[in-house]
N, C-alpha and C positions, 0 to 999 in steps of 0.2 A: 183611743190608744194608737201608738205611732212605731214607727220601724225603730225610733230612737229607744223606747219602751220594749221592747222587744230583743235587739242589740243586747240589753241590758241584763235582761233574762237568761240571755243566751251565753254571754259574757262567766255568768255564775256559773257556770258548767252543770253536771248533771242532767243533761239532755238526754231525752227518750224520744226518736222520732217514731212518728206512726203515719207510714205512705200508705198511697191509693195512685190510680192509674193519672190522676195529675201531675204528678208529677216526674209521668215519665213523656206529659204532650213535647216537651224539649229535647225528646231523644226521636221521634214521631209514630210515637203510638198515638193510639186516639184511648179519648177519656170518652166515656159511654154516658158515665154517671155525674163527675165533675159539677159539669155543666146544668144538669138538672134532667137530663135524654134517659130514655129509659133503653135498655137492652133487649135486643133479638132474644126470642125463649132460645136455649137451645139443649144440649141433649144433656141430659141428667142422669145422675149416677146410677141409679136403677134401671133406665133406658139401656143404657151401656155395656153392665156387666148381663143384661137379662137377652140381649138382643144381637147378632150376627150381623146384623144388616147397620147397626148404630156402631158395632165395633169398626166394620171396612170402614163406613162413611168418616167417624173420627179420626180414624187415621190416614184417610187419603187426604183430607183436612191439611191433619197437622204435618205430613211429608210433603203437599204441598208449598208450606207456608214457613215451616220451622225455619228453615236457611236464613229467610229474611231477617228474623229474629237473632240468628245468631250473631249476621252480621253488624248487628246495631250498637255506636257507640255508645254512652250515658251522657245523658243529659249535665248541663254546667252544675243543677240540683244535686244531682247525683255525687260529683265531683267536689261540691262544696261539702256537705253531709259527711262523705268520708275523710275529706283534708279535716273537719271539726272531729271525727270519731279518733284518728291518729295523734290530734294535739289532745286528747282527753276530755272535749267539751261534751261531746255526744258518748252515754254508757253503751248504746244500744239501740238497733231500730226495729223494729215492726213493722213489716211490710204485707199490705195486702195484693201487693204484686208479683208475680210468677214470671217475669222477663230477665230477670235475673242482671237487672243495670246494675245495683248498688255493691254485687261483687264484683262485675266488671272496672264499676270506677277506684275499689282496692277497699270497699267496706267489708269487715271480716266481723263484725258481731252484728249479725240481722237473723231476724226469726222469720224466718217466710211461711206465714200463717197459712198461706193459700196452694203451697209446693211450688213446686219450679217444672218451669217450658223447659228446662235442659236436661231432663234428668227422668227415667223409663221406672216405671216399676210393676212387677210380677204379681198379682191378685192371689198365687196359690202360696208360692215361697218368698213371696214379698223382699227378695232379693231387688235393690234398687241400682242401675247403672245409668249413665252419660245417654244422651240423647243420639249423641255424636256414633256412638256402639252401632246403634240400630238403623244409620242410615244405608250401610253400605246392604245389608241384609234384605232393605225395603227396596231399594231401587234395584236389584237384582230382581225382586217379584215382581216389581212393576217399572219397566224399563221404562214405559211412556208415559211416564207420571211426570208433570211439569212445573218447576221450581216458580212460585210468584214470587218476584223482587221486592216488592209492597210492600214495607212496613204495616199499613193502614189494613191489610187485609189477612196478617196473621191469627191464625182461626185458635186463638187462645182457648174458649170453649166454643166447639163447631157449631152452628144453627139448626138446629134440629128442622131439616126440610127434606119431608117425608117421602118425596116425587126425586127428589136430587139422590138420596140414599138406598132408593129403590134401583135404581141403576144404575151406581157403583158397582163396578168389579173389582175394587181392589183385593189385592191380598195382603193380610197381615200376618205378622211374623210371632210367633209361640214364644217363648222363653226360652230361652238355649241351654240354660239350666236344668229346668223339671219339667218343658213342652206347655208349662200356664199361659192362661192370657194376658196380655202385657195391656198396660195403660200407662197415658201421659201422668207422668205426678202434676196432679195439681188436680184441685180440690171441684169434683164436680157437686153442684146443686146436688142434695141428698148425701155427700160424701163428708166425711170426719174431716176436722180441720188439723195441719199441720203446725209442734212448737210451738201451740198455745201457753205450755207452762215456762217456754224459756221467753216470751214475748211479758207473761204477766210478772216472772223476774224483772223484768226490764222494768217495767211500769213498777214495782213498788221500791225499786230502791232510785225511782224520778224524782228529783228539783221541779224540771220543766217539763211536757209534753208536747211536741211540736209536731201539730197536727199538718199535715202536705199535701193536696191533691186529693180528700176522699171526702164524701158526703157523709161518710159514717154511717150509711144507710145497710151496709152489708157489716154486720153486727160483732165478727172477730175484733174488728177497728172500735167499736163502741165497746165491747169486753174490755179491751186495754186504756184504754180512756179512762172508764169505772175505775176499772184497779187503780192507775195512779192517781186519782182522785181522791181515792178512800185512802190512800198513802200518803194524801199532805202536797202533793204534787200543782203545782198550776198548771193551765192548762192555756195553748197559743196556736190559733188555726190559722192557717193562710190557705185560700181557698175559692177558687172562681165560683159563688153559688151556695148557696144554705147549706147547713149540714145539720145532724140528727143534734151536736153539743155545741150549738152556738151560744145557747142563754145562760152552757156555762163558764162559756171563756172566759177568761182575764183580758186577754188580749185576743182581736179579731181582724184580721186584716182579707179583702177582698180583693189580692191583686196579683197579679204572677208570677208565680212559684223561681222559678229560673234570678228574674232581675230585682228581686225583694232577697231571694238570698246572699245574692250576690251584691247586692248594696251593704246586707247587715256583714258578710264576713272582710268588706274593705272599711268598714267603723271598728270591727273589731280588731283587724289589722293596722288603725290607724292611720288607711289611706286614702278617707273621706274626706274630700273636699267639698 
């Protein structure tokens, strides 16, 4: 099967994307999994809420690190994705990404399976605010806390390293609300997933599934897959490296994400030469 096979597919509208961190290596995060690498353990939901010493460490982490994230434009992916959700091609995406590009690049129907880097939430009153809320609050407690520029080293979920969070001082900030403990939204190891019924809307009312950047190995991505399959749905992965629904693609392509999209929306545009 070929990018012209696919075009084609894509052409029929009805599109259900389902991302993974490949496809935001064009904005420059790094993919973990993509590629076939396996992931740093790092601190789990249980760890988290049970533990004082996992709360400071994640969040000196993520005030570290968030900025860089904020500053990050989206990817040409990103950008193609939402130009096709605007002209009607794409219903809806699924994303197993918490960077929060595919709003940035102006996509307005995404189910962020996994929650978002931008956005704080209350564990007692599950009151959810802006990431943005809670910086001015953080660096007030910790004035010498130092901004990493890094994309590559945004601590999306922090590495559980026992010796390094032992000697964190930071301080973290209660809820301004009700005094609860506040955590990143986004979905830690042990934690409920995010919008899984508005992602499995997406997938049964799919034509196409257009699978982006994930192994499929982290199993929200493989839920919506199922679903639009069981719905009549084909199914179209692009993807550096194996994934869990290869044997039941229609169409498979192994090449990158960014200049394969961007080839199919100047065919579709009719300015393929």
């Amino acid at each position: 099967m070929s990018v012209e096979d696919l075009t084609e597919l894509i052409a029929g509208g009805g599109v259900v994307a389902v991302t993974g961190a490949g496809l935001s290596t064009g904005a420059g995060l790094p993919d973990y999994r993509g590629s076939g690498g396996a992931e740093a353990p790092s601190v789990d939901y249980d760890m988290f809420i049970s533990s004082p010493m996992w709360q400071r460490w994640v969040w000196q982490r993520n005030q570290e690190s968030w900025k860089a994230l904020e500053a990050l434009p989206p990817s040409r992916g990103h950008e193609i994705l939402a130009g096709w959700e605007r002209e009607g091609i794409i219903l809806g995406t699924a994303t197993q990404n918490v960077d929060g590009l595919h709003f940035k690049a102006g996509s307005e129907k995404v189910a962020e399976m996994h929650g978002s880097f931008t956005r704080v939430v209350c564990l007692h009153c599950e009151t959810i605010t802006p990431r943005s809320e809670l910086d001015a609050r953080l660096r007030e407690l910790n004035p010498n806390t130092k901004d990493d520029p890094d994309p590559k080293n945004v601590a999306i979920l922090a590495e559980a390293q026992p010796e390094e969070a032992k000697r964190s001082t930071f301080k973290v900030a209660p809820c301004d609300r009700c005094g609860g403990p506040l955590k990143p939204d986004i979905v830690f190891f042990g934690d409920g997933v995010h919008a899984i019924d508005q992602a499995f809307d997406y997938a049964r009312e799919a034509r196409t599934l257009l699978v982006l950047g994930t192994s499929l190995k982290v199993m929200t991505g493989m839920w919506v897959v199922t679903q639009g399959l069981s719905s009549g749905a084909d199914l179209a992965i692009i993807n550096k490296g194996p994934t869990v629904a290869d044997r039941m693609a229609d169409i498979r392509l192994n090449s990158p994400i960014d200049s394969t999209l961007e080839e199919i929306n100047q065919r579709l545009n009719g300015s393929h030469k």
